[in-house]
Structures are given as C-alpha cells and as structure tokens.
N, C-alpha and C positions, 0 to 999 in steps of 0.2 A: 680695332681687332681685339679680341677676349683676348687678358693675358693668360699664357700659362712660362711654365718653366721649364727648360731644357734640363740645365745642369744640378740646379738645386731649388727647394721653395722655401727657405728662410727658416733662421732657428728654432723658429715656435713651433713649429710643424715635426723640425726634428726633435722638441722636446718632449712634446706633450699629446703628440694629434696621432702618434703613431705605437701600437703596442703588439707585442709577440707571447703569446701562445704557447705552451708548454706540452707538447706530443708525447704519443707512445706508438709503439713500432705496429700498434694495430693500425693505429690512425694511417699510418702509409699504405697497409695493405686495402683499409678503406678507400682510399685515395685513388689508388690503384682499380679496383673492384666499380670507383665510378667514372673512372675513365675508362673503360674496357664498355659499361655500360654510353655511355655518351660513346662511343665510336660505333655500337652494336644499333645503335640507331637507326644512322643512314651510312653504313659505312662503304657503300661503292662511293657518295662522296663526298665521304673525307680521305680515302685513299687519293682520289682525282688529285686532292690540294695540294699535298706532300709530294705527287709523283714527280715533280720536278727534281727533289731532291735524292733518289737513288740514278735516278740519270746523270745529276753532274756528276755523283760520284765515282760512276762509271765511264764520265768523261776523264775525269783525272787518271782514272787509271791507263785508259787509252795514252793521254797527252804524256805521262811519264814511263810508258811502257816504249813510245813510239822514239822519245828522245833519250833512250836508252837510259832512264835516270831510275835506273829498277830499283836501287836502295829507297828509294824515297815513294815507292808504294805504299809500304805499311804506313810511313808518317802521313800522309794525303788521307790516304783513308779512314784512319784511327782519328786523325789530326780534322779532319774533317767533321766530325761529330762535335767537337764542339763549337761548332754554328748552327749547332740543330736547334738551339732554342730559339733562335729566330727562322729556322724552316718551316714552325708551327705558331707564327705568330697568329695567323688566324683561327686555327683550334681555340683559342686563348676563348677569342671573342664568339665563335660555336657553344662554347660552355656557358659563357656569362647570358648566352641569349636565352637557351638550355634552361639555367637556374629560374631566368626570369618569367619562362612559359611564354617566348615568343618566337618565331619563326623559326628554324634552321636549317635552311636551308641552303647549300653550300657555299652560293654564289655572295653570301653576307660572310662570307672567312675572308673573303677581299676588301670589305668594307674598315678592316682595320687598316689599311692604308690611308684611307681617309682622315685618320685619326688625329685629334692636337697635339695626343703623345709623338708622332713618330716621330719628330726631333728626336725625344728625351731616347726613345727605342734606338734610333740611331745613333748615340752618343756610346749607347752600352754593344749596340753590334759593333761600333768601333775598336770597343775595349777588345771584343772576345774576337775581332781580328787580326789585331796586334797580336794579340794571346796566340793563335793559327799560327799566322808567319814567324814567330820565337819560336814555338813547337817544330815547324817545320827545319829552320836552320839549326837549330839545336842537333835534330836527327841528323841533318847532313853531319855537324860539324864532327859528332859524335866519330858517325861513318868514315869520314876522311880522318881521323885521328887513329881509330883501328884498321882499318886498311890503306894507310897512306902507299901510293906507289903499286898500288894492286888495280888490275884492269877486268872486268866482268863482262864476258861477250856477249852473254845473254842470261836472260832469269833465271836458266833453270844453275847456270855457274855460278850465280851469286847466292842462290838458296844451297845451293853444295857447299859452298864457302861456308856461310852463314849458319848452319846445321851442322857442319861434320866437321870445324874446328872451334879452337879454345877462343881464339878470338872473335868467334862468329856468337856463341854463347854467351861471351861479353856483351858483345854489342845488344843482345836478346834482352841479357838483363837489366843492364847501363839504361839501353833505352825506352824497356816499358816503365823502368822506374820513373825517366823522365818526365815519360808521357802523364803517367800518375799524378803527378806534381801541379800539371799544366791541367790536368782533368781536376784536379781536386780545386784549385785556384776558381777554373771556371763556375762548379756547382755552388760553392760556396759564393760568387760574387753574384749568380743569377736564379740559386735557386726557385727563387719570387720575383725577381726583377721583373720580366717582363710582364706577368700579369696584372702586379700592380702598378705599372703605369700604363698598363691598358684599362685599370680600373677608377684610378686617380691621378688628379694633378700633382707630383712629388716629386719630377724630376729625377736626372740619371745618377746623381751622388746619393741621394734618398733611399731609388730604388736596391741600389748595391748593399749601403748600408743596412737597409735592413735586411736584405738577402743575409749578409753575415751576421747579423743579428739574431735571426731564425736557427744558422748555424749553433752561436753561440749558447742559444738556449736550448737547441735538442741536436747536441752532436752526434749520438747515437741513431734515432730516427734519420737524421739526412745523411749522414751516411749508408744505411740500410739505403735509403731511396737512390743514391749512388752507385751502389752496387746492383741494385734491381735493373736502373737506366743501362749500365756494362753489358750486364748478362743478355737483358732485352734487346739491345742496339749490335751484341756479336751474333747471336742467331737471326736476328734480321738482317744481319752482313750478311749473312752464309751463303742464300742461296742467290748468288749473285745481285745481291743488295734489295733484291727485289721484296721480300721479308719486311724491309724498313715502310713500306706503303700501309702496313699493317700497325708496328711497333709505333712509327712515329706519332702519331694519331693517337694512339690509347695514351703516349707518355705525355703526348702535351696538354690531354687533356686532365691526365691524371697529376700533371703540375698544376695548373688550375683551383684545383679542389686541395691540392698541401696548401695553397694560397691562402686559399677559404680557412683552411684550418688553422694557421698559423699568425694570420696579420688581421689584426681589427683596428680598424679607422675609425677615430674618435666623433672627431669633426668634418672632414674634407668630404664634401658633396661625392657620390659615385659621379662619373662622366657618363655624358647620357648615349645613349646607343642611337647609333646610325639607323636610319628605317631605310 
C-alpha cells in the first residue's frame, strides 16, 4: 500500500517543503470574485452537492425545537457553521479540476472521498467536532448560569426572556462573544487545511500548522475573509437556510483559490486526480 500520512509527514517537510505567501485584502476579494466564478459555471450542480447541508440544519432546528431545548437553537445553528468546511470538501476538488482544464462535472465532488487524504481530512473534522460540541455546551452552560431555575414554555417565552431583560442581553453578548472565539479558533486552524490535504501528502498536524501560519503572516487579509464567510453564511441563514446552496459553493471554492494564493509546495508531488 502507497504510504501516506495522517497525522504528520516528518520534519523536513515542516521545514523546508512548505512556504506562505504574503496577501493583501485585494487578493481575497480576488479569491472571492473566482469562486463566484467557479460556481457560476454549473451551478444547479454545485448547489445539488452542498444541499445536504441546509437540510440538516433544518433538521437541528426541528430536533431542538421539538425537545423543547429552544436555548440551544442559536448555538446549533451558528454552532453549526463551523463544519462547513468539511460540507464543501468536494468544491475543493471541483476547483482543482477547474484549474487543471478537466472535467467538472458534479458527480467528481464525490470522488474526494476516494481520496488517500481522508484519514488526514478526518483527523482535522475531528478537531472541528470537538470544537462544535465545546461550542455547544459552552452555550448551554452559559444559559443555565443566567437563567438558572427559570422554565420557558415555549420559543416565543424564551425570546421574550432573552430580548426584553438584563439578563437576556447578557446572555446575547456573553455568548456571541463565545461563539467568536470558537469561530476565530476554527478559521484560523482550517483556513487551508483542507485543500491542502486534498492537494498533498502533509498530513493533519501539517495542514493546521500552516492554516496558522497563513494566519500569521496575513492577519489582516484572513480576517477580512472571516468576516466576508459571517456576513455570507447569515444572509444565506436568512431565508430559511436555503441561501447556504448558493453561499456555500462560492465560499468553498473561493477557499480554494486563498489556497492557491497563500501556500507554495516546494517539493511534495500534487496528488493526482481521481478520473
């Protein structure tokens, strides 16, 4: 069996095989401008691929509306976004085909499953599901600390609560802040991760590290793209999530192309495309 790496491919690689890129806030809106293009392609389907993901969200909302756990809508939903980078793990591979001038046709967005990466892909959705469930309890715990001994009959008493006192205001600010935190953690550890271990062998220590690496060296730019991904992902919430078939697709492709623009591989062979 070909080797490759899950968790890491060895010091030399972290030394010398891997370099970052210094942006400017144009370069994102570039970035941006060719994913919009790559999705304007064929985009009934790339909508197709992602539609998975406004459904479960809309599942969540059912499953926590149904078990009366109304606090914990915003956090599910919000909280939910950051597994979006793996809901467009096949955009990844739509672009790269894209670049290369070969096929794209939708039904190759499934062919990165196939892939030698998804180990290393699934070492790093592991992270960013840990990352979910602390998000998640965090909002509870939050919730149970400011309304300890308070009982909410239904949604519309808990956003009465939640909007029309001191304590409800709290909890508003206490917990976007949290959420903040837990969103900033994720961009920062995945900004790149995923496409570049759909593009090379570097494994899931590798790909994070240079995710923050990229950070490190254009704090300004990925944060702009931070705030682009917010803005884009709550007007895609709006109209009943439906919006995200649209958003999610131009964002993953437009991570793609910050990819392209920010990490150059010295040595390590590209991984070669599924036919």
């Amino acid at each position: 069996m070909a080797e490759f790496h899950v968790l890491g491919s060895g010091d030399a690689y972290a030394r010398s095989e891997i370099r970052v890129r210094q942006i400017a806030l144009s370069d994102i809106v570039d970035a941006l401008r060719m994913g919009i293009a790559d999705f304007m392609e064929k985009p009934s389907h790339y909508a197709f691929v992602v539609l998975m993901y406004p459904i479960i969200g809309a599942m969540l909302f059912v499953v926590a509306s149904r078990g009366n756990a109304f606090q914990l809508i915003y956090p599910l939903l919000t909280g939910f976004a950051l597994l979006g980078p793996i809901a467009v793990l096949g955009l990844y591979e739509i672009s790269r085909r894209r670049e290369l001038g070969l096929d794209t046709s939708w039904s190759h967005a499934f062919e990165v499953y196939k892939s030698p990466a998804i180990p290393a892909i699934a070492a790093v959705g592991a992270v960013l599901l840990v990352l979910f469930l602390a998000w998640i309890y965090s909002a509870q715990t939050l919730y149970g600390w400011l309304f300890a001994g308070t009982t909410h009959d239904g949604f519309w008493a808990l956003a009465t609560d939640v909007f029309g006192t001191s304590r409800g205001w709290a909890l508003i600010v206490l917990g976007n802040a949290v959420g903040f935190v837990f969103a900033l953690v994720v961009l920062c550890s995945t900004v790149v991760a995923f496409p570049l271990l759909l593009d090379r062998d570097v494994g899931a220590v590798a790909a994070i590290a240079t995710s923050w690496a990229v950070v490190r060296k254009n704090p300004v730019p990925v944060l702009f793209w931070g705030l682009i991904v917010a803005v884009l992902l709550l007007l895609g919430a709006l109209p009943g999530l439906v919006g995200l078939i649209v958003v999610l697709p131009v964002l993953g492709h437009a991570t793609w192309h910050i990819y392209r623009k920010t990490v150059v591989i010295d040595k390590l062979e590209p991984r070669p495309v599924l036919r």
